[in-house]
C-alpha positions as CSV (number, residue, x, y, z in Angstrom):
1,X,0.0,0.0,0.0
2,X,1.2,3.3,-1.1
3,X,2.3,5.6,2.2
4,X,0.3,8.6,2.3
5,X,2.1,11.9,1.9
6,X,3.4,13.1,5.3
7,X,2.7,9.6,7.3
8,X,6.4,8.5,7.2
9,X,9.1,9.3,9.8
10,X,10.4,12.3,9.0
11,X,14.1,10.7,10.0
12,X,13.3,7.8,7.7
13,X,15.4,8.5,3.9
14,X,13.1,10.0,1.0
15,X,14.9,7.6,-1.5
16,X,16.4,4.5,-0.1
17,X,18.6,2.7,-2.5
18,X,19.6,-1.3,-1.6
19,X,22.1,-3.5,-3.3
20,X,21.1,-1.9,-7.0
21,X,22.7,-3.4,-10.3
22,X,22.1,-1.7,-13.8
23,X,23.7,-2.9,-17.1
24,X,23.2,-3.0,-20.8
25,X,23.9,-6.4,-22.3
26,X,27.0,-7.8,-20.6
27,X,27.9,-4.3,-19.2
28,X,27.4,-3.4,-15.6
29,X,27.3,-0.3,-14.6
30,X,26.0,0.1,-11.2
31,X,26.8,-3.0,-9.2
32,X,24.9,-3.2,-5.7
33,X,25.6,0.1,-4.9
34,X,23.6,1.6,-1.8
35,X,22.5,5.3,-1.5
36,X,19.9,7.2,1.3
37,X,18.8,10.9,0.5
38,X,17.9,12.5,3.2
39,X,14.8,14.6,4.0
40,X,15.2,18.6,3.0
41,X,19.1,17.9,1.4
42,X,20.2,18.7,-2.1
43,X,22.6,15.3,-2.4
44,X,24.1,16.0,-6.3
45,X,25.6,13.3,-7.9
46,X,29.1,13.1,-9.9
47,X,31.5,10.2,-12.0
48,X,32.9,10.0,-15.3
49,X,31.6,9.9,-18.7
50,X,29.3,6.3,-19.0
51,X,29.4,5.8,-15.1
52,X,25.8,5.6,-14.9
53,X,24.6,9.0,-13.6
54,X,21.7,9.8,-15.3
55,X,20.7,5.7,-15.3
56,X,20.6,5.7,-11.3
57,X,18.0,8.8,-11.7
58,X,16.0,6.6,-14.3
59,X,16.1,3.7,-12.5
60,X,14.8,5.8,-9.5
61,X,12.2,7.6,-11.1
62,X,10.9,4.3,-12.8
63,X,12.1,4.8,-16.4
64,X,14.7,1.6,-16.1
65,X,14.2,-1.5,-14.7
66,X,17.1,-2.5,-12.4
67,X,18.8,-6.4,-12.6
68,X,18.7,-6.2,-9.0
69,X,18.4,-4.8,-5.4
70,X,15.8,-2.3,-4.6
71,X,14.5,1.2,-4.9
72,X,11.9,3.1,-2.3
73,X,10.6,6.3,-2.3
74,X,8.7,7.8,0.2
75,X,9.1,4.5,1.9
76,X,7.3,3.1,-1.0
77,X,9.5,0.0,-2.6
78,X,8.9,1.6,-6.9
79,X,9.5,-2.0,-8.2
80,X,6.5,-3.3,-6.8
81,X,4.2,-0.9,-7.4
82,X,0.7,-1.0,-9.5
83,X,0.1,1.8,-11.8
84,X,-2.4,3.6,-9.4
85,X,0.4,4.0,-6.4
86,X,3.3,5.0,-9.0
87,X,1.3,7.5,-10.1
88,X,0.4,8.8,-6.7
89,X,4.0,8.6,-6.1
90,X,4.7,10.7,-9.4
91,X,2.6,13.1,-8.2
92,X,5.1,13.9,-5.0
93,X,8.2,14.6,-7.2
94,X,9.1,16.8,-10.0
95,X,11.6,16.2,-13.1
96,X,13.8,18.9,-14.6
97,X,15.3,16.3,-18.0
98,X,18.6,17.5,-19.4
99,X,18.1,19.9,-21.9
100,X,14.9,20.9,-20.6
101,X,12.7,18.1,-22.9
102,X,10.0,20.9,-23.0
103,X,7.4,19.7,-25.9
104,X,8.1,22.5,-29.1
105,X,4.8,22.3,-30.4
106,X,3.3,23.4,-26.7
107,X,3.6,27.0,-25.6
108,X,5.2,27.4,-22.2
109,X,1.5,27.4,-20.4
110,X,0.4,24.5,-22.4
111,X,4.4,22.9,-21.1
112,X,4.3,24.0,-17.5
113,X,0.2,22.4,-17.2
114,X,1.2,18.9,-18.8
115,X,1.5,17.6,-15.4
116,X,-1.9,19.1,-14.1
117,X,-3.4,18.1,-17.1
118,X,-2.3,14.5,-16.6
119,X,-2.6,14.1,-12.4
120,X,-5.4,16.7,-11.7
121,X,-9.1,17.8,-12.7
122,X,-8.6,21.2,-12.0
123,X,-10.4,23.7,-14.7
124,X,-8.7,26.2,-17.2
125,X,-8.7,29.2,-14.8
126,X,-7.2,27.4,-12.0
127,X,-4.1,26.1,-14.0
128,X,-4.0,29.4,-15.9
129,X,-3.2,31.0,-12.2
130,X,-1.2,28.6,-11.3
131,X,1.1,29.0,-14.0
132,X,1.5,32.5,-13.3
133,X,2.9,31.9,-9.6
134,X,5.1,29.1,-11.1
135,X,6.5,31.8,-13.9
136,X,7.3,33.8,-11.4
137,X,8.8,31.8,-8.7
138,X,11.0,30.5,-11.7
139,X,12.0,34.6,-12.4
140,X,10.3,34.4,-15.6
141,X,8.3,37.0,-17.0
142,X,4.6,36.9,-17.3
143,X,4.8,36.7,-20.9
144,X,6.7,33.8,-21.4
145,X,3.9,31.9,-21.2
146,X,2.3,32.2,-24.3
147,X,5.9,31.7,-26.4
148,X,7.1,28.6,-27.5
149,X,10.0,26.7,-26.4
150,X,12.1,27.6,-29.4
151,X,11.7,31.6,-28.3
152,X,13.6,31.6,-25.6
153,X,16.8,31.7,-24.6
154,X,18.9,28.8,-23.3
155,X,18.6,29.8,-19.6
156,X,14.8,30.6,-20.4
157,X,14.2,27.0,-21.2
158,X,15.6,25.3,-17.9
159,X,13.8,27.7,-16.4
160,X,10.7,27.0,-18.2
161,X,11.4,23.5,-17.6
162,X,12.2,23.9,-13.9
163,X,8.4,25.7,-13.6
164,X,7.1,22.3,-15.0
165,X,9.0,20.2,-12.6
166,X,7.4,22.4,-9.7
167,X,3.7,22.7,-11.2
168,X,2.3,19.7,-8.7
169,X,3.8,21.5,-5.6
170,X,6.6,18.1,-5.4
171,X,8.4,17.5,-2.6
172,X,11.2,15.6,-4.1
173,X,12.6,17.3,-7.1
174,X,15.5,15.4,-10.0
175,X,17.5,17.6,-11.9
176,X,19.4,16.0,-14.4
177,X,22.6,18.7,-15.7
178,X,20.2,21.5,-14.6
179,X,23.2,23.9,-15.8
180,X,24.9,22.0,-18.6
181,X,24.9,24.1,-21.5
182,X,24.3,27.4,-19.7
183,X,26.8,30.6,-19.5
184,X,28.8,31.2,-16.3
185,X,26.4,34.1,-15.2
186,X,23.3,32.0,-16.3
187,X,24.8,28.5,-14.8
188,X,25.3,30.8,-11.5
189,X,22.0,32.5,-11.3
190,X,20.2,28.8,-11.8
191,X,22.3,27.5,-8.7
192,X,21.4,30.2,-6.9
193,X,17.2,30.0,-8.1
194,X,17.6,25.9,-7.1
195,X,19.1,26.4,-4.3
196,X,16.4,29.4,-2.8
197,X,13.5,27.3,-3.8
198,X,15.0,24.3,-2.1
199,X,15.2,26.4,1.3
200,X,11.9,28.4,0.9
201,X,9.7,25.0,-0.2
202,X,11.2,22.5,2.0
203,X,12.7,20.6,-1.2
204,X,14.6,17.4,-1.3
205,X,16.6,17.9,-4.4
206,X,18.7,14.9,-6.3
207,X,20.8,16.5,-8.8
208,X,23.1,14.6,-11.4
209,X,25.6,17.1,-12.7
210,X,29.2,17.2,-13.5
211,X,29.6,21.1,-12.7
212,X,32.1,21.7,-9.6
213,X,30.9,25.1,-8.9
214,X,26.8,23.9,-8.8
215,X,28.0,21.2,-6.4
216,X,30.1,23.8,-4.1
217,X,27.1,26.2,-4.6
218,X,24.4,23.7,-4.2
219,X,24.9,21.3,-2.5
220,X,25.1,19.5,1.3
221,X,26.7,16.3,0.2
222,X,27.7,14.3,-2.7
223,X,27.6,10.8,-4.4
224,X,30.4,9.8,-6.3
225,X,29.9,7.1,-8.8
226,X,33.5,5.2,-9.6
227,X,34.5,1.6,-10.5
228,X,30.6,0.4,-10.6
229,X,30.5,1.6,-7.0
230,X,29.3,4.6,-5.4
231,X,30.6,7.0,-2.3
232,X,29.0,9.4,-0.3
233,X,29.8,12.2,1.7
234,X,30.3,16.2,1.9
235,X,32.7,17.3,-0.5
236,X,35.1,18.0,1.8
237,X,35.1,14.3,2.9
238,X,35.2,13.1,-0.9
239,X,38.1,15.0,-1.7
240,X,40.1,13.4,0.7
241,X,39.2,10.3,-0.8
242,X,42.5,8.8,-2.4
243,X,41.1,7.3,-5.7
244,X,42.6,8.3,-8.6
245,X,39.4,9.9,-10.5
246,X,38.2,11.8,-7.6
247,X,41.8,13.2,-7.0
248,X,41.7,14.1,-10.9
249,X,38.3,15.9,-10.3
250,X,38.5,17.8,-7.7
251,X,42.4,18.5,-7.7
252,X,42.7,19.5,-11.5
253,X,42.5,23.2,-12.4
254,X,38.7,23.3,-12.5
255,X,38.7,21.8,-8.9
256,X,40.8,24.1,-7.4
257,X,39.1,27.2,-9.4
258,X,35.9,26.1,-7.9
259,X,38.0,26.0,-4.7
260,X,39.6,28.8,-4.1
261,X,35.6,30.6,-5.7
């Protein structure tokens, strides 16, 4: 049975990951890692090219099926649930896709109410308003909602996208690369917009991203994903850590930039 928004401990983990293993064919990529995200933290996640990033948010989210272990949300164990409890656990968290994924044939509006349209029965007016206060809490003008996707401006579109990720009022939110692609000034501005929504809404945030300033902006701790395994900690902990790909990471030019920022 699916546990009711607000009915689990409030110490218990948001997402509790056991003993998970993802592959493709003979390829494994994520081989019975563990991973807890704590209530109200933004936890962003880091590796290399192909270590699986972006697969442990699908897998979490219910877009891949794992080989093994297990996956629960909300206290809710994802692999075993019907249709009717994913989708009332759907309904409690909020996707920002790489690259924004907004639909170019829908204006903004029509973007930012695909979730109401799908999980809710509200009428026209009522998602009309409510796309208004999501504009704005995103820092987009009023306008913007009524243009298409290919009218704006990078930056615009995460934005756009982040206002659709927040239209249900989630209280677990994925960003996958929220800031690849983005200027400096725009890639700043967006950590700082995550990052003062994740404190004034009471967010739990899970962010896959391979930018070192986001994480030192962002972020309370981290989870590295090396050699098929994962580890866990603040990033001062993990940079202590003596593998050789973390050392790279956060000890190569950009890593101390980001550093001494």
């Amino acid at each position: 049975m699916i546990v009711q928004a607000g009915t689990e401990g409030r110490n218990d983990p948001v997402i509790a990951v056991r003993g998970l293993v993802t592959g493709f064919g003979t390829k494994i990529i994520h081989d019975h890692i563990d991973l807890d995200v704590r209530r109200g933290e933004v936890l962003g996640i880091v590796g290399g090219s192909g270590s699986g990033k972006s697969l442990l948010l699908r897998a979490i989210i219910g877009l891949v099926q794992p080989r093994a272990g297990s996956i629960r949300v909300f206290g809710e164990e994802t692999g075993e649930a019907g249709n009717p409890d994913m989708r009332a656990l759907q309904m409690r968290w909020g996707v920002l896709f790489q690259a924004g994924a907004l639909f170019s044939s829908q204006t903004i509006a029509e973007n930012i109410q695909v979730p109401l349209r799908e999980y809710t029965t509200i009428g026209t007016g009522l998602m009309t308003e409510i796309t208004a206060m999501k504009l704005a809490m995103v820092g987009l003008p009023a306008d913007t909602a009524w243009k298409y996707p290919s009218e704006l401006s990078g930056g615009m579109i995460k934005r756009a996208a982040l206002a659709r990720a927040l239209s249900l009022d989630p209280e677990l939110l994925f960003l996958d690369e929220p800031t690849a692609g983005l200027d400096p000034i725009s890639a700043s501005n967006f950590d700082i917009l995550v990052r003062d929504l994740q404190q004034s809404l009471g967010l739990t945030v899970f962010m896959v991203t391979h930018d070192l300033d986001t994480l030192y902006a962002t972020t309370d701790r981290i989870a590295v994903l090396v050699d098929k395994k994962i580890k866990i900690g603040t990033i001062d902990e993990i940079r202590r850590d003596p593998n050789p790909w973390i050392q790279e990471y956060f000890g190569g030019a950009r890593g101390r930039a980001s550093l001494a920022s």
